[in-house]
MIDRENVEX-332567 format. One record per residue (C-alpha): x, y, z; residue in one letter; residue number from 1. Coordinates in steps of 0.001 Angstrom, whole numbers, m for minus. Example, Ala and Ser with C-alpha at 12.3 -4.5 7.8 and 13.67 -1.06 7.14 Angstrom:
BEGIN
REC       c1       c2       c3  r    k
REC    12300    m4500     7800  a    1
REC    13670    m1060     7140  s    2
***
This chain:
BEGIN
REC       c1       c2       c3  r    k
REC    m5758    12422     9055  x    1
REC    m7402    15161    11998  x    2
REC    m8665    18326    11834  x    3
REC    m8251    21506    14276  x    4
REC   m11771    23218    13293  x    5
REC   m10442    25473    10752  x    6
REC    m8716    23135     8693  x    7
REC    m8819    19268     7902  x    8
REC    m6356    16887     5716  x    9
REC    m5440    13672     4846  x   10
REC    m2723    11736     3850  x   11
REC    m2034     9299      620  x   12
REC      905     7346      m13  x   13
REC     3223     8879    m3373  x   14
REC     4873     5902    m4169  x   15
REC     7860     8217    m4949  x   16
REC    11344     6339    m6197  x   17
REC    13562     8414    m3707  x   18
REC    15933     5705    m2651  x   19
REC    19038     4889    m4471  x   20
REC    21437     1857    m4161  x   21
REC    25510     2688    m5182  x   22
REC    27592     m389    m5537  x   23
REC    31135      142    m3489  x   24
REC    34446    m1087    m5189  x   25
REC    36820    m1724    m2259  x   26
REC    39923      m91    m3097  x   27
REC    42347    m2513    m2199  x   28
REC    43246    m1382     1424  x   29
REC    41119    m2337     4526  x   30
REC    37927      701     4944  x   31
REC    38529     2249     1682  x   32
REC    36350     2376    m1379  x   33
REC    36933     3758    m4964  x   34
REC    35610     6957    m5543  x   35
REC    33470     8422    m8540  x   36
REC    36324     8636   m11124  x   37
REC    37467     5199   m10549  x   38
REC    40992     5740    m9810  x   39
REC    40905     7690    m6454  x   40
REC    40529     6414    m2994  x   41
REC    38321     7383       82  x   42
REC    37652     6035     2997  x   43
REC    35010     4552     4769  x   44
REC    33527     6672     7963  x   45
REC    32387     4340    10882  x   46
REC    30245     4424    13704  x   47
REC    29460     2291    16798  x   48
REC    25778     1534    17055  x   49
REC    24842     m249    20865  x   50
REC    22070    m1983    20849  x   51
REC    20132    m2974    24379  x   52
REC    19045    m6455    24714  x   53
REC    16569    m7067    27981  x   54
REC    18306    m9665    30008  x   55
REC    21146   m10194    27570  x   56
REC    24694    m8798    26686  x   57
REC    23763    m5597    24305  x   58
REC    24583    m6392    20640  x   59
REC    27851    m4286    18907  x   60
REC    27248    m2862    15505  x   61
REC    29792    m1777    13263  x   62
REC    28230      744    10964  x   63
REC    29641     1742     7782  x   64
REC    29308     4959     5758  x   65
REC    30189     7234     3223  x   66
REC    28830    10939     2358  x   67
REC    25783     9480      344  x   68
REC    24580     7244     3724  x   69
REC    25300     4171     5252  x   70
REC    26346      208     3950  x   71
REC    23793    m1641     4722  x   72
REC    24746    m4910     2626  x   73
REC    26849    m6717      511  x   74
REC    26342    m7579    m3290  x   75
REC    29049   m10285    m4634  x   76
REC    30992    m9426    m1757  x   77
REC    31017    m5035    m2815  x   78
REC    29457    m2862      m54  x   79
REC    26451    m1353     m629  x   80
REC    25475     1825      308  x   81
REC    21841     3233      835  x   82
REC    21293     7306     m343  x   83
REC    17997     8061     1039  x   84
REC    15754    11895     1824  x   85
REC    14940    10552     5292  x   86
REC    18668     9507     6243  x   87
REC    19975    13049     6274  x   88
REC    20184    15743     9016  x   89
REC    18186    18676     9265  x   90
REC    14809    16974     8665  x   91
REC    11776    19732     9490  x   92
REC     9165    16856     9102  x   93
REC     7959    17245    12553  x   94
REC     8273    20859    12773  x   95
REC     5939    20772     9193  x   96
REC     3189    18107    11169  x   97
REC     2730    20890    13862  x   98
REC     2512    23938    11877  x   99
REC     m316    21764     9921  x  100
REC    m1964    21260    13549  x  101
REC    m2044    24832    13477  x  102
REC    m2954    25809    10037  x  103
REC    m6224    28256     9670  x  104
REC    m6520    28411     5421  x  105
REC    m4827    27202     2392  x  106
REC    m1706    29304     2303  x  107
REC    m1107    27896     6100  x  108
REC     m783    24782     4699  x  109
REC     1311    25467     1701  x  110
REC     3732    27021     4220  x  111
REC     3772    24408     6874  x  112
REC     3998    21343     3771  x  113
REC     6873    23368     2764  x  114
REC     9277    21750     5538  x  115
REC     7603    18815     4856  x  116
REC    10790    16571     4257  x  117
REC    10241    12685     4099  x  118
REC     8712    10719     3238  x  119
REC     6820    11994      149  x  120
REC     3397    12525     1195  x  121
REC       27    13560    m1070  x  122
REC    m1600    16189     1179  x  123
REC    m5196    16447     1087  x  124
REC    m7191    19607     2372  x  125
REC   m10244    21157     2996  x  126
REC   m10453    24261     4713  x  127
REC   m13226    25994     6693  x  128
REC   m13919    28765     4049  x  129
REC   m14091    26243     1286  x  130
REC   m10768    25619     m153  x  131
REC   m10066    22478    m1105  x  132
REC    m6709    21224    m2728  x  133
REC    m3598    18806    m3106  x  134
REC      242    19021    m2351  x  135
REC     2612    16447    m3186  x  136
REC     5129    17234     m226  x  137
REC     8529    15583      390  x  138
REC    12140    16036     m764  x  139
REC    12336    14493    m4026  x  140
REC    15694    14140    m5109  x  141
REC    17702    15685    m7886  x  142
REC    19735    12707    m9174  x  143
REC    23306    13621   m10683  x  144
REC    22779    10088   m13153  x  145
REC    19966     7177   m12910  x  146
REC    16249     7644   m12082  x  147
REC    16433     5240    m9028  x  148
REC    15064     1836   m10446  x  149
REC    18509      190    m9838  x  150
REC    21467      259    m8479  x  151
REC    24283     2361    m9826  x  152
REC    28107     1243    m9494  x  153
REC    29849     4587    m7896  x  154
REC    33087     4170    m9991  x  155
REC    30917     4522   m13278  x  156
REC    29833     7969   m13019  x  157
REC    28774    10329   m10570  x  158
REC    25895     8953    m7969  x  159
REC    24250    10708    m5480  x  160
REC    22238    14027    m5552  x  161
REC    22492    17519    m6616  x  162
REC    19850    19304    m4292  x  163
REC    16358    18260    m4059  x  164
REC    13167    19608    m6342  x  165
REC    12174    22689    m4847  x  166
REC     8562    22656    m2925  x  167
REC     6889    25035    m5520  x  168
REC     7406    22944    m8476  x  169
REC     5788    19457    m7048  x  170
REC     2296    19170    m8255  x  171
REC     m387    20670    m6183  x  172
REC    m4089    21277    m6933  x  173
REC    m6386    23613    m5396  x  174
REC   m10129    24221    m5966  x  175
REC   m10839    22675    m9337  x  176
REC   m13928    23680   m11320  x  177
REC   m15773    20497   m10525  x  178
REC   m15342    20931    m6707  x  179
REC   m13760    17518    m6437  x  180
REC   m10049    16358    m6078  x  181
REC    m9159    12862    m4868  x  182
REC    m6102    10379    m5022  x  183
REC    m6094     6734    m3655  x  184
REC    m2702     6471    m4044  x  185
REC    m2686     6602    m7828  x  186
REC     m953     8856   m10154  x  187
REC     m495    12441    m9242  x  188
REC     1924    14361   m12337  x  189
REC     m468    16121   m14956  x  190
REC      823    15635   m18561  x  191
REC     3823    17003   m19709  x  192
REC     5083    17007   m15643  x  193
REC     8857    17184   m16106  x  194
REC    10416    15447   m13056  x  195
REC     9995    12089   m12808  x  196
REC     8397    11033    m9002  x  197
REC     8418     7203    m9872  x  198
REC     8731     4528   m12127  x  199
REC     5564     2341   m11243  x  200
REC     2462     3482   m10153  x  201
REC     m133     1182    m8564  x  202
REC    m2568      667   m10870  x  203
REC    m5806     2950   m11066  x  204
REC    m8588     1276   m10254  x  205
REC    m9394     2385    m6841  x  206
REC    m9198     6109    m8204  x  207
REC   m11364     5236   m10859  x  208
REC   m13985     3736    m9014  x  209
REC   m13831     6998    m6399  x  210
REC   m14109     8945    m9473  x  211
REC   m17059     7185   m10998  x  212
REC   m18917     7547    m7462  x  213
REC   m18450    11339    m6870  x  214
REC   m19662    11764   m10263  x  215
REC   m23207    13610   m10765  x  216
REC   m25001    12968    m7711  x  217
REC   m22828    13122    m4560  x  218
REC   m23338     9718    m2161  x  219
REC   m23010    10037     1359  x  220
REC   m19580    10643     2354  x  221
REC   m19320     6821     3952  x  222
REC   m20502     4929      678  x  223
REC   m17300     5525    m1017  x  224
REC   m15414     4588     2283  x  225
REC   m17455     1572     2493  x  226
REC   m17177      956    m1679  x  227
REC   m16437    m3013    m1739  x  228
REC   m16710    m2970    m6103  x  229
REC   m13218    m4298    m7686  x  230
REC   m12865    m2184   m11003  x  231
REC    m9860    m4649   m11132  x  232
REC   m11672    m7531   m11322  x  233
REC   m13958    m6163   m13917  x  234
REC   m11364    m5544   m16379  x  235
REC    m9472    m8835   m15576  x  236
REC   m12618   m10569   m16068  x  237
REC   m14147    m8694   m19530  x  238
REC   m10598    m9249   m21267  x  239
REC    m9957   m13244   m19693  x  240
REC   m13533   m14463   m20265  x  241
REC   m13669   m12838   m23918  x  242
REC   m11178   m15674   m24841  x  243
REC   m13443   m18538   m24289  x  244
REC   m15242   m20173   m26790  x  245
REC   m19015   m21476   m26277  x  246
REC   m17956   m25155   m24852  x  247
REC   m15979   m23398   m22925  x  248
REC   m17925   m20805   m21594  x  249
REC   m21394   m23103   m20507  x  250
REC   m18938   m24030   m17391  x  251
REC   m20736   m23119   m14242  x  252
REC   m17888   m21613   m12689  x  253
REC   m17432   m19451   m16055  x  254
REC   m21181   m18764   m15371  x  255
REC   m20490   m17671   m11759  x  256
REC   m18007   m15718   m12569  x  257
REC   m19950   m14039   m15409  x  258
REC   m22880   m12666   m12943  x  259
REC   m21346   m11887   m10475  x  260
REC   m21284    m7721    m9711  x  261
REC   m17869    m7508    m8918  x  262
REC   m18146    m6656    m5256  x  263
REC   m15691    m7905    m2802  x  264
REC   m18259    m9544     m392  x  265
REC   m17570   m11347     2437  x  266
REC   m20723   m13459     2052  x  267
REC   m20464   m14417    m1490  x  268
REC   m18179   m17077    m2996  x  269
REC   m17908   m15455    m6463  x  270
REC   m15122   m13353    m5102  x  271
REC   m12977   m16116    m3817  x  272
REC   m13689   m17894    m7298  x  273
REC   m12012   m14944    m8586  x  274
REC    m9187   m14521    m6336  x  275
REC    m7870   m18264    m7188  x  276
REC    m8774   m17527   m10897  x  277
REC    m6702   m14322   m11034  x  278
REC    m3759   m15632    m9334  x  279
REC    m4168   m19127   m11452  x  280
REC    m3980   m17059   m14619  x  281
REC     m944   m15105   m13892  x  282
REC      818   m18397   m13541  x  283
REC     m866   m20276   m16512  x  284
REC      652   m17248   m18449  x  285
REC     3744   m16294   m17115  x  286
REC     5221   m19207   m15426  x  287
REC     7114   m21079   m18302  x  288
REC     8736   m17396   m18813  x  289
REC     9968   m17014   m15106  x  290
REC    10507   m19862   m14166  x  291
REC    11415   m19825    m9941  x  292
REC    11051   m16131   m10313  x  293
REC     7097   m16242   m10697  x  294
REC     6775   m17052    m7041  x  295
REC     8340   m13496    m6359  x  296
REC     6076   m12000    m8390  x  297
REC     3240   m10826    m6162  x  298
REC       46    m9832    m6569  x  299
REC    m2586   m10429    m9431  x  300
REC     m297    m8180   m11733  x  301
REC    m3915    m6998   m13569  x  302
REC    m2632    m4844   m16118  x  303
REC      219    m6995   m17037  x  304
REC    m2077    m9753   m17394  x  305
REC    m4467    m7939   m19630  x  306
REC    m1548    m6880   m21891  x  307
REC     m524   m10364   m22039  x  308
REC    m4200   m11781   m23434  x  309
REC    m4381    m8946   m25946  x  310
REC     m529    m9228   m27129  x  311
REC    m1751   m12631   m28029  x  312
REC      420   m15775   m29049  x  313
REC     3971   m14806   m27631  x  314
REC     3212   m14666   m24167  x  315
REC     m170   m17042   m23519  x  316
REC     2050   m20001   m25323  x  317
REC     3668   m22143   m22639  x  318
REC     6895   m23077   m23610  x  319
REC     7210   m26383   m22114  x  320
REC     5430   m28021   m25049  x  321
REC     7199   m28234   m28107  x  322
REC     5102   m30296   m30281  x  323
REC     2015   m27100   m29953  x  324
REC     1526   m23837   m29604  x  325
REC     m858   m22528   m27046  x  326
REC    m3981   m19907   m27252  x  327
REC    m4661   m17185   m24511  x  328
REC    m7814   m19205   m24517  x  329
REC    m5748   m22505   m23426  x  330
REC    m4421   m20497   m20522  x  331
REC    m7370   m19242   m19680  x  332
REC    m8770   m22867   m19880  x  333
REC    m6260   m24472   m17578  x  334
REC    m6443   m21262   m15020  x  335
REC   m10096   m22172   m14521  x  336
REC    m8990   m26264   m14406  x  337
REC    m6667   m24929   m11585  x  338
REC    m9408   m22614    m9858  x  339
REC   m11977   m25519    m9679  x  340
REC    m9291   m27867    m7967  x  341
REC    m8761   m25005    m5661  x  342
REC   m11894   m24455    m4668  x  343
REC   m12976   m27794    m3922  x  344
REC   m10135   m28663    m1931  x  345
REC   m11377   m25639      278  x  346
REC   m14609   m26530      451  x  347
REC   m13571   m29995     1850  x  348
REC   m11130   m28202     4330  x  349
REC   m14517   m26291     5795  x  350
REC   m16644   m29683     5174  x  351
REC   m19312   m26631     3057  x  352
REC   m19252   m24625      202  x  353
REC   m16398   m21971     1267  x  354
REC   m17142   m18240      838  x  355
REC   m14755   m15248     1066  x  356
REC   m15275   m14227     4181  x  357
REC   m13763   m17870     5634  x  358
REC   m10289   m16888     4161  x  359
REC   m10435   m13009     3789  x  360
REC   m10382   m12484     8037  x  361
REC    m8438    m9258     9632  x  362
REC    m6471   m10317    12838  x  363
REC    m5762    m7860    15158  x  364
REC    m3091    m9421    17445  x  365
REC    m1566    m7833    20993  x  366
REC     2109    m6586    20385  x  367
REC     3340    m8450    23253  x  368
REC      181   m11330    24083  x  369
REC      738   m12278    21040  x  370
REC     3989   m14504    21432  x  371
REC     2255   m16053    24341  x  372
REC      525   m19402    23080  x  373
REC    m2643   m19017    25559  x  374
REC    m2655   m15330    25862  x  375
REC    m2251   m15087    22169  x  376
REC    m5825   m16276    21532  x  377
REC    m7292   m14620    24370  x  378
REC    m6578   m11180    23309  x  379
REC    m6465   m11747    19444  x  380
REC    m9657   m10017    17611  x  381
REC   m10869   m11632    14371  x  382
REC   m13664   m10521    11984  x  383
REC   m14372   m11330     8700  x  384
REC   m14165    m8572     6239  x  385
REC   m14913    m7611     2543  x  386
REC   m12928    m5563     m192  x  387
REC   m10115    m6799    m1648  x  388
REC    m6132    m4939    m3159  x  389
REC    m8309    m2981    m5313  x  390
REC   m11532    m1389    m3764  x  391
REC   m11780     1786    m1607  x  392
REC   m12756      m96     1246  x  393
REC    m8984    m1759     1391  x  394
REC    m8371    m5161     2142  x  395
REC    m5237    m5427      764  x  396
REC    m3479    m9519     1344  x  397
REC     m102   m10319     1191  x  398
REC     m365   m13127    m1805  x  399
REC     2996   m14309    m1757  x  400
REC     2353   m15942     1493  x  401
REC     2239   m19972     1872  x  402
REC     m209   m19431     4970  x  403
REC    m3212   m17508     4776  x  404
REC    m2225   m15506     1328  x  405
REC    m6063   m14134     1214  x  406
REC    m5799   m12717     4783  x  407
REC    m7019    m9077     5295  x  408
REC    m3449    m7864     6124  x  409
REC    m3765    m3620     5115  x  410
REC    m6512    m1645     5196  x  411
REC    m7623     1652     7101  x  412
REC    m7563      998    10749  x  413
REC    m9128     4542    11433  x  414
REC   m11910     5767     9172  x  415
REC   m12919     9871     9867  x  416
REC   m15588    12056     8528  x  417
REC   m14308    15378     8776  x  418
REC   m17334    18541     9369  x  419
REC   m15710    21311     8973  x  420
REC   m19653    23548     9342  x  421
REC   m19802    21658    12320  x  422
REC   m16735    19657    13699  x  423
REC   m17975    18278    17023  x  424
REC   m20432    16397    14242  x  425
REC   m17404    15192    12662  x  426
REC   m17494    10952    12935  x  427
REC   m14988     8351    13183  x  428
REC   m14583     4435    13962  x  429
REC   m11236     2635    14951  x  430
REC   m10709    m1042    14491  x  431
REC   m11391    m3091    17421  x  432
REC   m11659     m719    20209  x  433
REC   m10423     2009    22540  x  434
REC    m8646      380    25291  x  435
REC    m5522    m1531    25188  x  436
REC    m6215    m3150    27891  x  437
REC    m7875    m7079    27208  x  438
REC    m9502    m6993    30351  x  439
REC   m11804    m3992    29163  x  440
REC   m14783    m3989    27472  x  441
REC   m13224    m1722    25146  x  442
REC   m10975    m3965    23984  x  443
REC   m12586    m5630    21231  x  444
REC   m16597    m3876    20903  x  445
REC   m16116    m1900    17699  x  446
REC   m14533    m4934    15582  x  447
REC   m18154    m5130    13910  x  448
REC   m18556    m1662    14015  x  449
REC   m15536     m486    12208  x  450
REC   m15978    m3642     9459  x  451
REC   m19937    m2146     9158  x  452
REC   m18839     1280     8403  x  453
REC   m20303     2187    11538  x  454
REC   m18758     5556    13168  x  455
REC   m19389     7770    16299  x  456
REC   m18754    11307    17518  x  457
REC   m16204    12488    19655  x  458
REC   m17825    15776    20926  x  459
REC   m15794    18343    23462  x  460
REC   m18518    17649    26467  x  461
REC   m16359    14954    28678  x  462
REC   m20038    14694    30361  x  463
REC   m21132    12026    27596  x  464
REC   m18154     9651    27882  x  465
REC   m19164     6181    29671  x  466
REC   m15643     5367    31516  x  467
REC   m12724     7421    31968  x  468
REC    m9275     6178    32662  x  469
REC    m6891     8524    34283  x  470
REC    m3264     7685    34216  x  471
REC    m1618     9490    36967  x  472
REC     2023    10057    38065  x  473
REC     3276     7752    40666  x  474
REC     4596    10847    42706  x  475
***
């Protein structure tokens, strides 16, 4: 994200399937593998990778490859070889990143994104004329079988790829009627696109909200930044609650879950009611189907959930119990039986009623400090945050984890408001602060500033700065 005064731009996240897996079939002698056909023979290239260890012997590696990239595993004892964009020579990423730095209108950046290489990137723009617009950049590759969702065995076909998709035919937007284009890392092909770019997409409820937000009147430009509402949640909750019958639904935690806005607040405890709910439900329904597999399954898996509770019977019955067969409303019964349980074993953990701010906390932890027990907690920065996997303001978790699994682990660590009629007005806001250095008071003053949706100027005049650090050769 940055602007140079003529132009400004942003990046998103594709999501685009462009690495591929090929299955080896050692060919009988040592360092060879079957090729394509099956029946010919090719051997392995090798390299010798050193690496450095501080105060220890430097560590030997062995690398394997062939012309589609390098082993990087074993499956049942078969190599396994990695095909990958970003593994191959010639990249012009870099040389794309500076002619951006340097781009004055649209067609600047079309040419610059244009040796754009890996990884696919969705470009956003605005320039200082008034263009506005959106390239999907990045070598997407043209794949001689398979679309990339598993692995291929190389002696059942041909693998690898025939060329990549040319720059001109990725989708791209500029100036739409409405004077708004946006993409939080949702789906970018128009109907009818005819390359596929990926399999999944994450799920569209952040682009929704933005959608919903920019629509009629405009809000300032940091409301939408700030935006804690969980359009996830709302659909979880309309389809899940729907099931319940009237006994059911006069519980008080159906009740709290049944007023509450939907906003990822730090301060309220509807949101962690919903968090344990969410996650409770995905089990009640699709545990007895995956067995050990459902703890590998991450995340609240919304939309699969939904489908489940209006697909009915098949999937909402548990089949552990043969002598019944279960409603979505049982499952959504025993989820909230699970959620209570959770909760109040949290709220005697704090010794009070627990909110979501006690659990949803962003740690900011010193690359080196922080494998130091004392000096760990010395220079560690905590603050309670709000949003949640789903709303603009991003405060994504890692749910799979056994410690902490509604920790603010992902979110946007810089926030910018780009001026492009005035760009020494443009504003921005950094997590924790501008020094490094834990012995500053730099180090840690904008933690409640940056979680506020506070920002700043950074203006040309040096004059208005309050410390400078110079860093000087020795020499």
């Amino acid at each position: 994200i940055g602007h140079n005064g003529h132009v400004a731009w942003g990046f998103t996240t594709t999501g685009a399937d462009t690495e591929d897996l090929i299955i080896e079939t050692p060919a009988g002698q040592p360092g060879t593998y079957r090729t394509d056909t099956g029946d010919g023979m090719a051997e392995f290239g090798t390299r010798t990778e050193v690496i450095k260890v501080r105060d220890g012997a430097p560590e030997i590696l062995k690398v394997l490859e062939t012309p589609d990239g390098p082993v990087i595993t074993e499956a049942d004892g078969r190599p396994v070889t990695l095909s990958a964009p970003y593994l191959e020579a010639g990249d012009r990423t870099p040389e794309a990143l500076l002619a951006l730095n340097a781009a004055k209108t649209k067609a600047d950046v079309a040419a610059a994104l244009r040796q754009f290489h890996a990884p696919v990137q969705n470009i956003l723009y605005a320039t200082r004329a008034g263009d506005i617009g959106m390239i999907t950049a990045g070598r997407l590759p043209r794949r001689k079988r398979g679309g990339g969702a598993v692995p291929l065995v190389r002696t059942q076909g041909p693998v690898g790829y025939g060329g990549y998709l040319d720059p001109s035919v990725m989708p791209r937007y500029a100036d739409p009627p409405g004077g708004v284009l946006l993409n939080a890392n949702n789906k970018v092909t128009p109907p009818g696109f005819p390359f596929a770019i990926a399999a999944d997409w994450p799920p569209p409820f952040r682009a929704r909200r933005l959608a919903d937000l920019l629509a009629g009147d405009r809000p300032d430009p940091i409301t939408p930044q700030m935006d804690i509402h969980s359009a996830g949640a709302e659909e979880l909750l309309a389809f899940a609650l729907a099931q319940l019958d009237d006994v059911a639904g006069r519980r008080p935690l159906v009740r709290t879950l049944e007023r509450w806005d939907g906003a990822m607040d730090r301060r309220q405890r509807a949101p962690l009611a919903y968090m344990f709910f969410a996650l409770n439900l995905k089990r009640a329904i699709f545990a007895d189907d995956l067995g050990d597999l459902i703890g590998r399954w991450h995340g609240l898996r919304i939309q699969a959930v939904v489908r489940a509770l209006t697909a009915g019977q098949p999937w909402c019955d548990d089949r552990g119990t043969a002598d019944r067969v279960e409603t979505c409303a049982d499952a959504v019964v025993r989820a909230l039986d699970h959620t209570a349980r959770d909760l109040m074993g949290l709220d005697r953990e704090l010794g009070r009623t627990a909110l979501w701010g006690d659990v949803h906390v962003a740690r900011f932890e010193h690359p080196l400090f922080r494998h130091i027990p004392l000096l760990r907690d010395w220079t560690t920065v905590e603050v309670a945050t709000d949003g949640g996997n789903d709303t603009l303001n991003r405060g994504a978790m890692w749910l799979g984890r056994k410690d902490a699994p509604f920790a603010h682990r992902h979110g946007a660590g810089l926030r910018a408001l780009m001026d492009l009629s005035d760009p020494d007005g443009s504003r921005f806001i950094i997590a924790t602060g501008q020094s490094g250095n834990p012995l500053s008071p730099r180090y840690r003053d904008l933690a409640d500033a940056w979680r506020d949706g506070q920002t700043m100027t950074l203006g040309p005049d040096p004059s208005g700065a309050r410390d400078v650090l110079k860093i000087l050769p020795k020499d």
